[in-house]
N, C-alpha and C positions, 0 to 999 in steps of 0.2 A: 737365450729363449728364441727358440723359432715364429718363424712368421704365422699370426693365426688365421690370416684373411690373405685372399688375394689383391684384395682394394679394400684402402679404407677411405669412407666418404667424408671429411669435415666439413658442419652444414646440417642447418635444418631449413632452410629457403626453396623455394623452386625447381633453382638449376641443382643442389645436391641432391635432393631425394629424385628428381629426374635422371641426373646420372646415375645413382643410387639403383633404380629401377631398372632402367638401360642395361648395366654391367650387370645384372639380376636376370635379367633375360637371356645374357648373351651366356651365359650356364656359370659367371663366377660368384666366387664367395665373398660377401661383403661387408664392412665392419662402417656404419652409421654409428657419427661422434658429434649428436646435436641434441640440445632440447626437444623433447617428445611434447608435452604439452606446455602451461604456463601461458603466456601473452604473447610470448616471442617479441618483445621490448624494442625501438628500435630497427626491427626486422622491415626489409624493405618489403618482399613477398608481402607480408599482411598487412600495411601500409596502403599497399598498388588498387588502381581500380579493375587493371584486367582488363585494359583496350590491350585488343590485337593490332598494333599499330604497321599494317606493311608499311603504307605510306606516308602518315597524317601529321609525323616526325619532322619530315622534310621541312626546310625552311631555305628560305631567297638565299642566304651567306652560304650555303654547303655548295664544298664544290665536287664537281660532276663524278670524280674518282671517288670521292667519299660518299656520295649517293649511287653510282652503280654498285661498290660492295655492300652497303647496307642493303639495299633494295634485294640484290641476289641473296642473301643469308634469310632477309623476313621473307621473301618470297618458300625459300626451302621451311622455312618453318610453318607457313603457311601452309604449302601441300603437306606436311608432316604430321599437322593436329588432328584431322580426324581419326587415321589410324591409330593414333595414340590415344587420344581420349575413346576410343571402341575399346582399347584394349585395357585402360584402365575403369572403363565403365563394368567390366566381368564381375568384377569385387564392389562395386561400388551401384546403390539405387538409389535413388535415379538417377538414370545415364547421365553422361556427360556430356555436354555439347555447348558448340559456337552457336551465339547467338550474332548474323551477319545485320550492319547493317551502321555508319556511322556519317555525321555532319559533321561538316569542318565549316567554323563561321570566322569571314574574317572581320574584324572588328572597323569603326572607321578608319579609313584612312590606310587599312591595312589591305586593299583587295589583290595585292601583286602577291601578298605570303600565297594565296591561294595555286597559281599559275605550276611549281614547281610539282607541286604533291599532284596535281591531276596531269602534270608531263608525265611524271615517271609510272602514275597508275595506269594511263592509256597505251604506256610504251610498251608495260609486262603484260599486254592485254587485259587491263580491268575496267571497267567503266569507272568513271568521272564526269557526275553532271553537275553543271550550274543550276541553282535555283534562287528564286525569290526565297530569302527567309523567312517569310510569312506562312509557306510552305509547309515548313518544316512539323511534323505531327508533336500535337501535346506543349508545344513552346510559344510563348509570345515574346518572341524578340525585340529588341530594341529597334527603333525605328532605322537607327543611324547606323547598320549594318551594311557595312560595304560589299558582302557577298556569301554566298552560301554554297557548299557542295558537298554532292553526295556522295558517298564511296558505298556501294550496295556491299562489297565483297567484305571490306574490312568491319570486324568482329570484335567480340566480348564473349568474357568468359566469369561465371561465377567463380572467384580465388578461393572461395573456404570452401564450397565442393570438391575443388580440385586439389586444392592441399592436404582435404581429409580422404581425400581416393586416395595419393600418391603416399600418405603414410600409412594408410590400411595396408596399402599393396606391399611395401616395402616390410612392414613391421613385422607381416605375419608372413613373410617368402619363408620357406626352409633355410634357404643358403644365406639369408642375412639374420646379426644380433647389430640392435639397438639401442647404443648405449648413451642413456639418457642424464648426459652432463654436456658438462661445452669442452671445449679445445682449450685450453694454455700453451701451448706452443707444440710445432709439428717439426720432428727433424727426421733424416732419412729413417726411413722404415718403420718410427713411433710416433704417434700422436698423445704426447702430457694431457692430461684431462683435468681441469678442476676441481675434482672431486679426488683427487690422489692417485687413480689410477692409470691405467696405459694400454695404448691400443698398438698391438703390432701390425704391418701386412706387406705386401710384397711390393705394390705402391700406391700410393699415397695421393689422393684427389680435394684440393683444399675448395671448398665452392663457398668460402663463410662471407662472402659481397665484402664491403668496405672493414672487414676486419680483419680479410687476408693477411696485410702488411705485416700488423702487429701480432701475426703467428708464425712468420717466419723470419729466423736470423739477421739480424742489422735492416729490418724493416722487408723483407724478399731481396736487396741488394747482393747478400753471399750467393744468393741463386740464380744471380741476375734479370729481377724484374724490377720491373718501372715500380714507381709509386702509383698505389690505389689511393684514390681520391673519393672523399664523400660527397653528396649532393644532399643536405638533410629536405623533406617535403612532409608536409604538412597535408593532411584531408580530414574530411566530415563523413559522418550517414545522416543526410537527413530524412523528416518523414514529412509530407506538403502532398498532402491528396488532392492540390490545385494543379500540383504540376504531375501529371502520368505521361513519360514518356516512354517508348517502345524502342526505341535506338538512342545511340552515343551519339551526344550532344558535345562538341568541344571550339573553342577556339583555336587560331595557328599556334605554335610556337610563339613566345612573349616572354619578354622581361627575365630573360636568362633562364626560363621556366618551359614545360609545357603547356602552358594556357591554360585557359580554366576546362574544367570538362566536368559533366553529367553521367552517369555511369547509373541505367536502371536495376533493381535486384529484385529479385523475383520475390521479396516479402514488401514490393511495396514501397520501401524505401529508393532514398536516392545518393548516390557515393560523390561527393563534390570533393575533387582534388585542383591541382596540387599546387605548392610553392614549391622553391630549391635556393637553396641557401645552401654557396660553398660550405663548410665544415675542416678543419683543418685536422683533427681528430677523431679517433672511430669513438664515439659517447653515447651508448645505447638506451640509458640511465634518460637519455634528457625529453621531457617530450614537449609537445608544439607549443607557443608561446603566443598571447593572445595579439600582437602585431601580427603573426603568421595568418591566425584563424580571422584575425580583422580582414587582414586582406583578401581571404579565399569570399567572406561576405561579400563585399565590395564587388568583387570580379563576379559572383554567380551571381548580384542584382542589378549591377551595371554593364554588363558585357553578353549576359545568359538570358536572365528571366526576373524582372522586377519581382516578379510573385512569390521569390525563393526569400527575401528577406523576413517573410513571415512563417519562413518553415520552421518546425522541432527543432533543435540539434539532440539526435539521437546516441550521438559516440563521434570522438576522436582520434587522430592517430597522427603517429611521427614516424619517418623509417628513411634511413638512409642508403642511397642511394650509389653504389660502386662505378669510381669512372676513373679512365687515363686521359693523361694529356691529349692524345689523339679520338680520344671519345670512341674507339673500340674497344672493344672485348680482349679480353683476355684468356688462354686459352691454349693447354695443353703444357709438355714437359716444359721444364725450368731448366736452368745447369746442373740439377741431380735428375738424373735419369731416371728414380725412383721416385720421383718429388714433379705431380703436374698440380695444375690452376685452372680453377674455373670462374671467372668473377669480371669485373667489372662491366657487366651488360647494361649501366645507366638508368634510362627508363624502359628498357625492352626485354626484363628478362623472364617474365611470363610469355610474351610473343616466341623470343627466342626457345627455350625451355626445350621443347622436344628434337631441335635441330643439334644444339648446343650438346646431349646428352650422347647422341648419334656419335657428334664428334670424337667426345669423349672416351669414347669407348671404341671407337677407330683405333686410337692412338693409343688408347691400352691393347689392344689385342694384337696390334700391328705396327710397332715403334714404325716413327715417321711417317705416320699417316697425314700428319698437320705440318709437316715442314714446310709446305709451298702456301699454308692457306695464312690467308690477310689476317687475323686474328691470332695469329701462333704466338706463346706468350716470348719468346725472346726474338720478335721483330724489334728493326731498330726504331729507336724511340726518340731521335733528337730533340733539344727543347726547339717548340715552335718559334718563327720568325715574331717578333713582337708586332709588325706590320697584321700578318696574317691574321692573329690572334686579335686587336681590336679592331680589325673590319667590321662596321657597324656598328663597334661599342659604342657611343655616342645614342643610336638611334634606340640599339637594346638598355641601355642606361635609362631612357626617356622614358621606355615604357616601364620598366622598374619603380620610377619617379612616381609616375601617372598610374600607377595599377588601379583600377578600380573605375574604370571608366571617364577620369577626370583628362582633359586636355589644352592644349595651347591653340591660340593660333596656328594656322599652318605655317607660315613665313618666321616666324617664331619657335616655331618647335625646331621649321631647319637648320634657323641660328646657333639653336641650344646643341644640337647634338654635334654638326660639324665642330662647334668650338671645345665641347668632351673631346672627340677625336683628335683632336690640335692637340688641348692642350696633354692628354695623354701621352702621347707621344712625344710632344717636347717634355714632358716629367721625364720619362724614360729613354729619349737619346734615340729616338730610332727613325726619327724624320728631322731632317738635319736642317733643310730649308725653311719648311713653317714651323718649328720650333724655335728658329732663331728669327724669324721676325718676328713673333710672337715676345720672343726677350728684347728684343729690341727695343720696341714699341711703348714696351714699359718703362725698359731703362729711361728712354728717351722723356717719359711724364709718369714718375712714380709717386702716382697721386691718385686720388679715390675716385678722381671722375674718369679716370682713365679706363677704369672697368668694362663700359658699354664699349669703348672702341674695340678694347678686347675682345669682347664678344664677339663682334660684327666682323671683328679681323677674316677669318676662314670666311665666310660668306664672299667678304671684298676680294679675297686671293682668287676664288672658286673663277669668281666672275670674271676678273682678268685675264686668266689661263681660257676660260675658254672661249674669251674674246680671241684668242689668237688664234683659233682655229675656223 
């Protein structure tokens, strides 16, 4: 049986019907292997609140190489979306557009998160101003807000406008069929369908987020890609005509999460996201769990706006969330030259979307168009340094701990987190000095009162060290 498509899209999220659209434009023939309607379960796209996040990502632990590539890729995405939303606005009333305009609050205690995201906004040339929190329009903040800033440039975008343009557009192309099952597994040149059927094409574009893995061979390993990792998140719509805000309201980075955030919708309502909870499993079947949704309360009336604990809950949602160890993207051919990948864009992959699809389609039309770029799916992937990896664990642990505005003393809290750090590290063998005093110490009074020394151990070491200098 001959090939009946030039590409086929696996996906009904974002980035596929974006590439989907893309390779539509670019004059080829496209075969779309996703849910049409339905709930889209699980699905991270319908999930998302739709910050355009260039910078707001950022956080103190990333380091510089990992923040000039991000920053370059949202930056191109950034210049990319008006054209693209013009262009899908043709089929689609009412237009489509960014809504600019976002607050980044950092909570106590938290005002240095704030320093990096307005480094790297002012360096790509965008404004980053400090303000009083009280400032801020529509919100009454917590008194104990360690700082406030503005990002004029960075946007929001309504997600269900934009997902029902980009499958109008897509559905009803001449040169695309839309076949409305899911994927079972993709191998060179065929996409299995759950529904018994099968989809041939010349090749083959899998963009299905955290479910890539488990559609290709011994996990993507026979085609040599890393493992997709899930982030499952949690959010609301609520409805609170106390709180009318006009811009995205978020805190930094937190608790292995991105913060709490506000997200306005133009019916009125208000979108409170997210949690992120590893997931070791793609489980589309499972949705949020009311420790998830306790805690998204918590953080939007202790972190946001008292006032929100009296709001509706209007709807909820679960969606999981595609990432690699390196927390880039993934992106382009595999070891089958007929076989590319679009997937693990984390929390960015509405931001990303019209950049991502560009790529894509570079790399279809012009084998090795992605060989040299950061994101190309067979970059190498070492496991990271264990050092590397809990830098700050300890601190992002605490706030984990503390979600919902609750906290420690200060001298206290930097007891608690240095000593995660210790002992993490002496569990896993990768700090060989203070893990072994830390056994020491014990061995030495393995007794119950011995617990507080432990504690205080990393504090006393800290101190030492840098007495000597």
């Amino acid at each position: 049986m001959s090939e009946r498509y030039d590409v086929a899209v696996v996906g009904a999220g974002v980035i596929a019907l974006a590439c989907a659209e893309e390779l539509l434009t670019r004059g080829l023939s496209v075969g779309i292997v996703g849910a049409y309607a339905g709930d889209h379960a699980g699905q991270a796209t319908r999930a998302a609140g739709a910050m355009l996040s260039t910078f707001s990502e950022i956080e103190p632990g990333h380091d510089n190489q990992r923040i000039a590539v991000e920053t370059a890729e949202r930056l191109a995405a950034h210049a990319a979306y008006p054209g693209w939303l013009e262009r899908l606005s043709r089929h689609h009333a009412p237009a489509l557009t960014m809504v600019p305009g976002t607050w980044v609050l950092a909570p106590a205690g938290r005002h240095e998160h704030l320093a990096p995201i307005a480094a790297a906004a002012r360096e790509a040339g965008h404004p980053a101003e400090e303000h009083d929190a009280r400032q801020i329009p529509g919100l009454q903040a917590p008194a104990d807000i360690a700082g406030a800033l503005w990002l004029p440039t960075e946007a929001r975008i309504d997600s269900a406008a934009l997902m029902d343009a980009l499958a109008r557009v897509v559905r009803r192309h001449p040169r695309a069929e839309w076949h409305d099952t899911t994927a079972a597994q993709v191998t060179t040149g065929r996409v299995r369908c759950a529904d018994g059927s099968e989809v041939r094409a010349k090749q083959i574009v899998v963009a299905a987020g955290s479910a890539t893995s488990s559609l290709l061979s011994d996990g993507g390993r026979a085609v040599g890609l890393p493992p997709v990792l899930a982030g499952r998140g949690a959010s609301m719509v609520l409805h609170t005509p106390a709180v009318r805000l006009p811009y995205v309201v978020r805190t930094s980075n937190a608790a292995f999460a991105c913060g709490a955030h506000l997200v306005p919708r133009a019916d009125g309502s208000l979108y409170l996201g997210a949690t992120n909870r590893l997931t070791t499993g793609h489980d589309h079947t499972r949705t949020a769990t009311l420790d998830e949704l306790s805690v998204l309360v918590r953080e939007a009336s202790m972190l946001l706006d008292a006032r929100l604990a009296s709001a509706e809950l209007r709807g909820y949602r679960s969606g999981n969330r595609p990432y690699t160890l390196d927390h880039l993207p993934l992106l382009g051919r595999t070891a089958d030259p007929s076989l590319l990948v679009a997937t693990a864009t984390y929390r960015c992959g509405i931001m990303l979307a019209p950049r991502i699809a560009a790529l894509i389609a570079d790399e279809i039309t012009t084998a090795g168009a992605l060989d040299d770029h950061p994101y190309r799916a067979l970059r190498p992937m070492p496991t990271p340094q264990i050092s590397k990896v809990l830098h700050g664990a300890g601190d992002a642990l605490l706030e984990h701990l503390l979600q919902g505005g609750a906290s420690l003393p200060a001298p206290m809290a930097e007891q608690l987190a240095g000593f995660v750090d210790l002992a993490l590290r002496a569990l896993l063998h990768d700090d060989c000095a203070s893990g072994s005093a830390l056994r020491r110490l014990w061995r030495s009074v393995p007794v119950i009162e011995a617990v507080p020394a432990l504690f205080a151990l990393p504090a006393r070491m800290k101190d030492t060290t840098d007495g000597r200098h």
